[in-house]
Every structure is written in structure tokens, then in C-alpha cells.
GUVOMAR-278659 format. One record per atom (N, C-alpha, C, CB): residue number from 1; chain; atom name; x, y, z. Coordinates in steps of 0.1 Angstrom, whole numbers. Glycine has a CB too. Example, Ala and Ser with C-alpha at 12.3 -4.5 7.8 and 13.67 -1.06 7.14 Angstrom:
# GUVOMAR-278659
{n->1, chain->A, atom->N, x->132, y->-57, z->78}
{n->1, chain->A, atom->CA, x->123, y->-45, z->78}
{n->1, chain->A, atom->C, x->132, y->-33, z->78}
{n->1, chain->A, atom->CB, x->113, y->-45, z->90}
{n->2, chain->A, atom->N, x->128, y->-22, z->71}
{n->2, chain->A, atom->CA, x->137, y->-11, z->71}
{n->2, chain->A, atom->C, x->129, y->0, z->79}
{n->2, chain->A, atom->CB, x->141, y->-6, z->57}
This chain:
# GUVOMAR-278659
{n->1, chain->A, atom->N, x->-2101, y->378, z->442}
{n->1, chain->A, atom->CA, x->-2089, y->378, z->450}
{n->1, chain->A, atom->C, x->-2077, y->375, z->440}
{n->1, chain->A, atom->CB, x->-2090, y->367, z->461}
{n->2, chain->A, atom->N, x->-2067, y->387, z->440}
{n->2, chain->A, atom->CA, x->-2052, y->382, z->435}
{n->2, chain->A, atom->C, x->-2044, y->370, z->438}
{n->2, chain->A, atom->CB, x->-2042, y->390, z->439}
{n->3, chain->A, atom->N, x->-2036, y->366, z->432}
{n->3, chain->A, atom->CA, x->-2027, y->358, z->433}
{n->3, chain->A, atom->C, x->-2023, y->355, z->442}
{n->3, chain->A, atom->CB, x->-2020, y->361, z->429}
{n->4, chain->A, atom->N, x->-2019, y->370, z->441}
{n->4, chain->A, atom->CA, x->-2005, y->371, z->452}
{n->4, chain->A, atom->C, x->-2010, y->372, z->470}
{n->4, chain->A, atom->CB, x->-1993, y->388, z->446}
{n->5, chain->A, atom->N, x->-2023, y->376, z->470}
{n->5, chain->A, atom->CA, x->-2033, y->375, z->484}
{n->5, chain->A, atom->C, x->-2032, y->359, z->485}
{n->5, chain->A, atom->CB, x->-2053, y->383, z->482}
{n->6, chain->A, atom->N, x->-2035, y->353, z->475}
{n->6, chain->A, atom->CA, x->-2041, y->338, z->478}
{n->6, chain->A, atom->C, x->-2027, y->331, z->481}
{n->6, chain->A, atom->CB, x->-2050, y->329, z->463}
{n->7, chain->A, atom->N, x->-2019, y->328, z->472}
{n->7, chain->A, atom->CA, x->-2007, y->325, z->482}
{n->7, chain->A, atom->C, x->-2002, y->328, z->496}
{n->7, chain->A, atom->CB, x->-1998, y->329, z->477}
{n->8, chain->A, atom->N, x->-2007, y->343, z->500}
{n->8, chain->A, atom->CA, x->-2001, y->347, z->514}
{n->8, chain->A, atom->C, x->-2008, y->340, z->520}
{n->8, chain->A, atom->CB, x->-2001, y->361, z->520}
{n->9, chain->A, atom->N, x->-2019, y->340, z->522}
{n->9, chain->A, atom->CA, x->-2034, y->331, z->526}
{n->9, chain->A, atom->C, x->-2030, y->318, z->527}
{n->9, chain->A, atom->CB, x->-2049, y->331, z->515}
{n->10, chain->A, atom->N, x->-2021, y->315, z->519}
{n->10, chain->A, atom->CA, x->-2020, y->298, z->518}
{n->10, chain->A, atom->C, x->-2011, y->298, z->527}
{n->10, chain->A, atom->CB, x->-2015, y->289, z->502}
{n->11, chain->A, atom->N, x->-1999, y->303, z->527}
{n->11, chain->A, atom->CA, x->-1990, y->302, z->534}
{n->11, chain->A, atom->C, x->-1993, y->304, z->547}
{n->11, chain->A, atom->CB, x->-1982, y->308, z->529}
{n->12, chain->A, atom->N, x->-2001, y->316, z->552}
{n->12, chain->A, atom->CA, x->-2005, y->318, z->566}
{n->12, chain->A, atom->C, x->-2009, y->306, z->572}
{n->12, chain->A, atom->CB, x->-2016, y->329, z->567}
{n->13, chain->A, atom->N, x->-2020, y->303, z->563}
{n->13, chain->A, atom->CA, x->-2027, y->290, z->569}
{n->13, chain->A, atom->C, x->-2017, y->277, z->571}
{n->13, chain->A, atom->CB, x->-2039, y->285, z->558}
{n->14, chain->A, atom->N, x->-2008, y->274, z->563}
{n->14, chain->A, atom->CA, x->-2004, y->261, z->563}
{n->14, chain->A, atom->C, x->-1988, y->267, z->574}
{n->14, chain->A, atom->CB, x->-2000, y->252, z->544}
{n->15, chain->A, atom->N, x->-1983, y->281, z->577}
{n->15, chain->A, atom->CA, x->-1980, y->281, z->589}
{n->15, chain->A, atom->C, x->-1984, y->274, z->603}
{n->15, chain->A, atom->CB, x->-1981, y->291, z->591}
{n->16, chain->A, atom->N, x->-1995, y->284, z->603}
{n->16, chain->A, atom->CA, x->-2006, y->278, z->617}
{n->16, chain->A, atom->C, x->-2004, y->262, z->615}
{n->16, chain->A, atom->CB, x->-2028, y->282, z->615}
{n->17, chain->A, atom->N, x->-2010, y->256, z->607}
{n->17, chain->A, atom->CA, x->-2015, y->241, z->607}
{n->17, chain->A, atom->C, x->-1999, y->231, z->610}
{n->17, chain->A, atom->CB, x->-2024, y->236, z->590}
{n->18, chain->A, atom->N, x->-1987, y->235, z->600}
{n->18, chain->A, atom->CA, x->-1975, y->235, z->603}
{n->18, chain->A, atom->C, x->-1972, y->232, z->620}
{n->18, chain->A, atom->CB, x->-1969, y->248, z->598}
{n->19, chain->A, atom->N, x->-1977, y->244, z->621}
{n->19, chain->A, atom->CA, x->-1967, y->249, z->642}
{n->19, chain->A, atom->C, x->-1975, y->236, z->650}
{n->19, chain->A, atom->CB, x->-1976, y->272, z->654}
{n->20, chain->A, atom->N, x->-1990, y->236, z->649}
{n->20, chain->A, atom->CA, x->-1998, y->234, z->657}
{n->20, chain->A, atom->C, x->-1993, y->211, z->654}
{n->20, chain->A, atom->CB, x->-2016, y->244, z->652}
{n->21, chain->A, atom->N, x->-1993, y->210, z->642}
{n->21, chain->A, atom->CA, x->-1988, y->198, z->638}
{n->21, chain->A, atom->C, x->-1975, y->193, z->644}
{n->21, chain->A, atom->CB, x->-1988, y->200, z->624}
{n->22, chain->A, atom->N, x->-1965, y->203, z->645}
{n->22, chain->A, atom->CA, x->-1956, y->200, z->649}
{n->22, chain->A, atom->C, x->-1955, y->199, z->668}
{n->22, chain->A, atom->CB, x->-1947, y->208, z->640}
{n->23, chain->A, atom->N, x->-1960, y->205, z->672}
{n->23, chain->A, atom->CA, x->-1963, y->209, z->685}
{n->23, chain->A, atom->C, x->-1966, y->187, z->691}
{n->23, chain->A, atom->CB, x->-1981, y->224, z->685}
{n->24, chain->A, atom->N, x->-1980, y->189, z->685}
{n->24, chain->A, atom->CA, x->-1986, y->174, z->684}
{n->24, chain->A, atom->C, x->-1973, y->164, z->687}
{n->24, chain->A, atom->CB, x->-1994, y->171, z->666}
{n->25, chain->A, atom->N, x->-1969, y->166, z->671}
{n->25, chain->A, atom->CA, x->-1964, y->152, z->673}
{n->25, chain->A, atom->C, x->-1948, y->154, z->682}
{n->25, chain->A, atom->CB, x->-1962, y->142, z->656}
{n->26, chain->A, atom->N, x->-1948, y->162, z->688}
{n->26, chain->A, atom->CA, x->-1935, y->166, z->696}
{n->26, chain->A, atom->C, x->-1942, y->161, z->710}
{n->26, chain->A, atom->CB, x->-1929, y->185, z->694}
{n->27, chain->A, atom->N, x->-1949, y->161, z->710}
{n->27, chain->A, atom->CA, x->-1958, y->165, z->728}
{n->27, chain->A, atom->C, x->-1960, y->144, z->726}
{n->27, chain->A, atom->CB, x->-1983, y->180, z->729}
{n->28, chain->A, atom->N, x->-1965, y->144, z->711}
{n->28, chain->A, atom->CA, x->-1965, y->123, z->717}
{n->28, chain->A, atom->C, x->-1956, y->117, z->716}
{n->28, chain->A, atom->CB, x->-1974, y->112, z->712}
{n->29, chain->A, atom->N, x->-1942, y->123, z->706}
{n->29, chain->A, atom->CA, x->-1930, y->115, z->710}
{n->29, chain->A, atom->C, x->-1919, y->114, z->720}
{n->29, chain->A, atom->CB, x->-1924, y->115, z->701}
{n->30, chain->A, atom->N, x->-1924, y->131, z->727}
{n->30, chain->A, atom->CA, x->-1914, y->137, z->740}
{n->30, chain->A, atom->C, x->-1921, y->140, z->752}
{n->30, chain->A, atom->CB, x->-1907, y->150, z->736}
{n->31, chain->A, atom->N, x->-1934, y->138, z->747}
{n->31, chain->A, atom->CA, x->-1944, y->144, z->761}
{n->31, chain->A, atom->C, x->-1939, y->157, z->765}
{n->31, chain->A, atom->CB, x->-1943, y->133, z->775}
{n->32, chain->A, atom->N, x->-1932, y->165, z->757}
{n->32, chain->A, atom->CA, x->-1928, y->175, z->761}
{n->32, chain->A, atom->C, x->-1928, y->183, z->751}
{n->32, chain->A, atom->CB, x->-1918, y->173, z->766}
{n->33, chain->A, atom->N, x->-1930, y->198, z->749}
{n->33, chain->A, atom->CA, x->-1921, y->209, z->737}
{n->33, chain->A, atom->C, x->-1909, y->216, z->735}
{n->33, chain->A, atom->CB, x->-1927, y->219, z->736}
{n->34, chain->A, atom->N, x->-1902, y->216, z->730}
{n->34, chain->A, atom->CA, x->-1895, y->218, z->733}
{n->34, chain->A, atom->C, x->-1888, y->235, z->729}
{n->34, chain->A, atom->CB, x->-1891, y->207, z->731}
{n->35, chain->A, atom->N, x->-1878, y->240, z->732}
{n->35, chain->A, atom->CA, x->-1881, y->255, z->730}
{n->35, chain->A, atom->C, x->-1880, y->260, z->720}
{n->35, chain->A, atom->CB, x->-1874, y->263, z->737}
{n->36, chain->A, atom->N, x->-1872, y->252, z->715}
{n->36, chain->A, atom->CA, x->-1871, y->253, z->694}
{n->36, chain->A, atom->C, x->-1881, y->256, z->689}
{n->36, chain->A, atom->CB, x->-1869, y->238, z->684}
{n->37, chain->A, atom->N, x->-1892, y->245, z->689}
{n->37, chain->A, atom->CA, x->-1904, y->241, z->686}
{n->37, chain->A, atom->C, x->-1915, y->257, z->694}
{n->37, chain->A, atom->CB, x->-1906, y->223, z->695}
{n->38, chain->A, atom->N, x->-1913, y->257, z->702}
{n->38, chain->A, atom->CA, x->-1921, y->269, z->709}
{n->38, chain->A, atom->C, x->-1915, y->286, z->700}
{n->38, chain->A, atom->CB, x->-1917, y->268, z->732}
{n->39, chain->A, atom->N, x->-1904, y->286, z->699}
{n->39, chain->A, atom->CA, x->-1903, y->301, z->690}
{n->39, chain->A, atom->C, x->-1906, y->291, z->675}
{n->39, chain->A, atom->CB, x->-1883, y->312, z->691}
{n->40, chain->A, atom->N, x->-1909, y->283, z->670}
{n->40, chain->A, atom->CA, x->-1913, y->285, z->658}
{n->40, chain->A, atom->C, x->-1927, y->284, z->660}
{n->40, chain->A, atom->CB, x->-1906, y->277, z->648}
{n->41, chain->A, atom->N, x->-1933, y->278, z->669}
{n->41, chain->A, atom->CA, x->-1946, y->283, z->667}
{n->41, chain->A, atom->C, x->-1949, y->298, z->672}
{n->41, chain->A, atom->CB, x->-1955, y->274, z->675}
{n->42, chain->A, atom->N, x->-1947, y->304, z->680}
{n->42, chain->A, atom->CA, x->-1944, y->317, z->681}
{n->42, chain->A, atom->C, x->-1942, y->326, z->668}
{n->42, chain->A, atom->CB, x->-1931, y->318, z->690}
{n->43, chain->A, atom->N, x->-1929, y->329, z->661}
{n->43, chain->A, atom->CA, x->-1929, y->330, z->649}
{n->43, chain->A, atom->C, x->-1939, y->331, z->641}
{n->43, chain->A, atom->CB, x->-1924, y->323, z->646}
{n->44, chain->A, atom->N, x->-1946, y->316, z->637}
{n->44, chain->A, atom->CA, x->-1953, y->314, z->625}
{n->44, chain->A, atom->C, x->-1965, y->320, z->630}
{n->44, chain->A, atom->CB, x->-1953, y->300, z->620}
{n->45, chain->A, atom->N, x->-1969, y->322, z->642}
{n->45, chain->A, atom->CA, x->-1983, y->326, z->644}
{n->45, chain->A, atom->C, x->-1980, y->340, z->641}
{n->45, chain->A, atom->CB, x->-1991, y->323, z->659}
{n->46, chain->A, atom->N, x->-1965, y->346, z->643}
{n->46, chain->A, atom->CA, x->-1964, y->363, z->642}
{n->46, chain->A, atom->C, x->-1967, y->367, z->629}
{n->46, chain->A, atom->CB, x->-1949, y->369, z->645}
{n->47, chain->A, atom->N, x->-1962, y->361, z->618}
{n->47, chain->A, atom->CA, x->-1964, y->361, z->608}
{n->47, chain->A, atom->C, x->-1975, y->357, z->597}
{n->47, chain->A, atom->CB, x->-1957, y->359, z->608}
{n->48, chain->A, atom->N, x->-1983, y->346, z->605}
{n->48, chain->A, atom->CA, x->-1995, y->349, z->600}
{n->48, chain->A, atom->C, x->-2005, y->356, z->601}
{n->48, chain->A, atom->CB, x->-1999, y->344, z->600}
{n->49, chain->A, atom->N, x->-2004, y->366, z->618}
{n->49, chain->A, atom->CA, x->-2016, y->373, z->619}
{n->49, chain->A, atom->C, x->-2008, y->385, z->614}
{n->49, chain->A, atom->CB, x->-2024, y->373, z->635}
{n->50, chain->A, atom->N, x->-1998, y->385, z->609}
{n->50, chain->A, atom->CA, x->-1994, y->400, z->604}
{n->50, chain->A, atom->C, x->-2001, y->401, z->591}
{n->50, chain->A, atom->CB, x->-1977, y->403, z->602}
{n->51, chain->A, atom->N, x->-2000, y->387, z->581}
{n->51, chain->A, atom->CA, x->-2008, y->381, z->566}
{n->51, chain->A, atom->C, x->-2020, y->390, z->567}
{n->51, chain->A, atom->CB, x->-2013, y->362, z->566}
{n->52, chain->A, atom->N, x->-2031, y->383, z->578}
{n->52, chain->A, atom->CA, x->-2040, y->382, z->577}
{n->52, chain->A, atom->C, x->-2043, y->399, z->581}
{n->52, chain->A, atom->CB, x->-2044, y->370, z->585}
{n->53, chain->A, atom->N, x->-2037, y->404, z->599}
{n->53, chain->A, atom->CA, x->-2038, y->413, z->602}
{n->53, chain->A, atom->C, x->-2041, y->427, z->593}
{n->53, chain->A, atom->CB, x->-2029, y->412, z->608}
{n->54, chain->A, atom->N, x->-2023, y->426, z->588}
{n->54, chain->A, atom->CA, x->-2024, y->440, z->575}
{n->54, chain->A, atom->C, x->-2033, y->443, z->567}
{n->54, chain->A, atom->CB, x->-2015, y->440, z->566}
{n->55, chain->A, atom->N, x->-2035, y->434, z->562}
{n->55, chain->A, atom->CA, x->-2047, y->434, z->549}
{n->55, chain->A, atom->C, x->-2060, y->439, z->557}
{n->55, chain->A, atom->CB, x->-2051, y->416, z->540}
{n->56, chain->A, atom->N, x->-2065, y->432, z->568}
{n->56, chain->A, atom->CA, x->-2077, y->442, z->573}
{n->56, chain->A, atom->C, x->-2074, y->451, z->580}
{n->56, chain->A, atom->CB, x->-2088, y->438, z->580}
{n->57, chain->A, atom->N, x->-2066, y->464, z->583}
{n->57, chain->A, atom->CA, x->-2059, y->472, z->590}
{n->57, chain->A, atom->C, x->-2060, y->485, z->573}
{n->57, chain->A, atom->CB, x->-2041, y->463, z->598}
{n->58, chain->A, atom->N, x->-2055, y->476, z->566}
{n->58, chain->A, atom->CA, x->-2053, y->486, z->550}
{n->58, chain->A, atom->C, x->-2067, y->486, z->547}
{n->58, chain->A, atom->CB, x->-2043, y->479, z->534}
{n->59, chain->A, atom->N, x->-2076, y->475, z->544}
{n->59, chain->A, atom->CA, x->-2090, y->478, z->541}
{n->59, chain->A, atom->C, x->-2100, y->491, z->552}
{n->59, chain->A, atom->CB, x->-2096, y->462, z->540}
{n->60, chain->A, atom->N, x->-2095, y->486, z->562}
{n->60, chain->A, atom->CA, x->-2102, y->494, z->571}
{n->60, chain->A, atom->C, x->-2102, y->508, z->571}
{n->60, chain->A, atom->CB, x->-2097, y->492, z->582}
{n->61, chain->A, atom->N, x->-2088, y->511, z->569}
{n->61, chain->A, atom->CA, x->-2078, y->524, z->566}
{n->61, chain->A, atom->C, x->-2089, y->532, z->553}
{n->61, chain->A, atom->CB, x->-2059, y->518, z->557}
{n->62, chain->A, atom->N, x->-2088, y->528, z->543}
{n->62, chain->A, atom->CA, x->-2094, y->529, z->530}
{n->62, chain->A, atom->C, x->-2108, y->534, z->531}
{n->62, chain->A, atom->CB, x->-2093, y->517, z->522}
{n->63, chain->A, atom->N, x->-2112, y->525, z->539}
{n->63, chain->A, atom->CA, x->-2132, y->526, z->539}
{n->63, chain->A, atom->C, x->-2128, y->544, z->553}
{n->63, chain->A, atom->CB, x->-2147, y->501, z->553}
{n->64, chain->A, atom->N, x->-2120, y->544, z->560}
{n->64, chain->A, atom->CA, x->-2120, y->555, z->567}
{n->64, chain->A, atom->C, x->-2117, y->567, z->559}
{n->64, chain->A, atom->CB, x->-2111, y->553, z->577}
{n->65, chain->A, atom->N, x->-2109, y->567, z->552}
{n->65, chain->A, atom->CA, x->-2101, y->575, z->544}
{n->65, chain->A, atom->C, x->-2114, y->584, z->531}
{n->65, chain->A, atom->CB, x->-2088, y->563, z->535}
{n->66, chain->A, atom->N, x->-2118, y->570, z->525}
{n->66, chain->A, atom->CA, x->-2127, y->575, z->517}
{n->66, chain->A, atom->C, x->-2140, y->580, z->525}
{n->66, chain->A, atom->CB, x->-2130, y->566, z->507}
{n->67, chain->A, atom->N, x->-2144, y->578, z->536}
{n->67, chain->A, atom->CA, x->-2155, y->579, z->538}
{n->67, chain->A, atom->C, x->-2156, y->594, z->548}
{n->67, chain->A, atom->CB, x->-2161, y->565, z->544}
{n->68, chain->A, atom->N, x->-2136, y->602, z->548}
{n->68, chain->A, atom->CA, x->-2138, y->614, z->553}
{n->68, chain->A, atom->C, x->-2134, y->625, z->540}
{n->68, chain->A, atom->CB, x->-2128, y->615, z->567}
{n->69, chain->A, atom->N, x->-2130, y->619, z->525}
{n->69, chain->A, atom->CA, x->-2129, y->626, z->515}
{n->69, chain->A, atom->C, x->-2142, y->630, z->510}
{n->69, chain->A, atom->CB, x->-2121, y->620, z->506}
{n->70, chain->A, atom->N, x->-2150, y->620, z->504}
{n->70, chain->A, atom->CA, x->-2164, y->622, z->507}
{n->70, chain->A, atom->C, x->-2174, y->631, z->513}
{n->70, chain->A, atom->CB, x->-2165, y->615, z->511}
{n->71, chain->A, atom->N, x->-2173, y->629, z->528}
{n->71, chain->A, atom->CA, x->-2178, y->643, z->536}
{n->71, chain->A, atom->C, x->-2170, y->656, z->536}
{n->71, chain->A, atom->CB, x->-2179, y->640, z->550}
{n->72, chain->A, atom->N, x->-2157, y->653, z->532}
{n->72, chain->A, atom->CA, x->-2148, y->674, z->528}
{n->72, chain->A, atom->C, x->-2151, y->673, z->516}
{n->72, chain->A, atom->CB, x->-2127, y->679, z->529}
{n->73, chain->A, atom->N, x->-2158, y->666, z->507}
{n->73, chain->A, atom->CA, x->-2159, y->668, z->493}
{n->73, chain->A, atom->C, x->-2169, y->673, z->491}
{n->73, chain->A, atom->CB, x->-2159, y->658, z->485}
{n->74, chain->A, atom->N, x->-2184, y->667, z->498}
{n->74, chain->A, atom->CA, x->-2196, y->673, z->496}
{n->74, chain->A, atom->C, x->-2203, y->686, z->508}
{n->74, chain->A, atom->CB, x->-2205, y->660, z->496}
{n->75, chain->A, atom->N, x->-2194, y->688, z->515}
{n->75, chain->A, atom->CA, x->-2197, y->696, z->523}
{n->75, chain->A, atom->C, x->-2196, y->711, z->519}
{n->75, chain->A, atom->CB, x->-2191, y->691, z->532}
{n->76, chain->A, atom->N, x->-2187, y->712, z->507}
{n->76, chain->A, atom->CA, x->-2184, y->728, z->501}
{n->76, chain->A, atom->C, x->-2193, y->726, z->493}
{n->76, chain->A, atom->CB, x->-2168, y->734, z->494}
{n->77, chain->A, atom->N, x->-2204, y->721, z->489}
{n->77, chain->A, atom->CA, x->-2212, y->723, z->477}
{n->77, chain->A, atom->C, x->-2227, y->720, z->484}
{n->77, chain->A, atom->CB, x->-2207, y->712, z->464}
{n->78, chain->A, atom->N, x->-2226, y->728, z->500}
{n->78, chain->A, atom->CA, x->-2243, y->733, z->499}
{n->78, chain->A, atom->C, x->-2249, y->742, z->494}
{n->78, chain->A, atom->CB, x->-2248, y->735, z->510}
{n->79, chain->A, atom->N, x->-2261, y->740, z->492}
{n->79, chain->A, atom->CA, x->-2268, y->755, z->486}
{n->79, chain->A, atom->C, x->-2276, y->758, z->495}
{n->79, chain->A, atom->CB, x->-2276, y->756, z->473}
């Protein structure tokens, strides 16, 4: 794994844990959330399942891609 994957990864994750943390201690000092608080958890989950999302959307892409170059590749060379 690059670097630069492991950072996004870090960051995705400590989004989530972030939102969900802040949510917490908003709900036991206000017994309430408030709407601030609700678009930034909103937000941060957008942007971490985009982290996470893209990257298996591109790998997926790839294993499709190669695995139809492959069959137009070997398919002109029956005997």
C-alpha cells in the first residue's frame, strides 16, 4: 500500500470516528444534535465513502477492463 492510499485511509477513518465522537458527546451535553453537527457528520461520511468507495469502483473497473482485453486478445489467435 502507498503512502498516499494510507493517509486517505487514515483520514477516512478518523472522519467517521471524528463525526460519530462528536455526535456522542453533543447528545450528553445537549441531549440533543444539533444541525451543525448533523451536516458535518453528513459531510464526513460523504467523503469517506467516496475514499474508500473510488478506489474499489477503479479496482473493479481494471479487473473488468483487463479481463475483456484478454478475451479480444486471445480470441483472433484460434487455430
Amino acid at each position: 500500500m502507498s503512502a498516499k492510499r494510507a493517509v486517505q485511509y487514515a483520514c477516512a477513518v478518523l472522519l467517521i470516528i471524528s463525526s460519530i465522537a462528536l455526535a456522542f458527546i453533543q447528545v450528553l451535553d445537549l441531549q440533543d444534535v444539533a444541525n451543525g453537527t448533523l451536516m458535518y457528520i453528513a459531510q464526513a461520511f460523504l467523503l469517506a465513502g467516496s475514499i474508500f468507495g473510488l478506489d474499489y469502483y477503479i479496482q473493479k473497473l481494471n479487473r473488468f477492463i483487463d479481463a475483456h482485453t484478454t478475451k479480444s486478445n486471445t480470441a483472433g489467435y484460434k487455430e
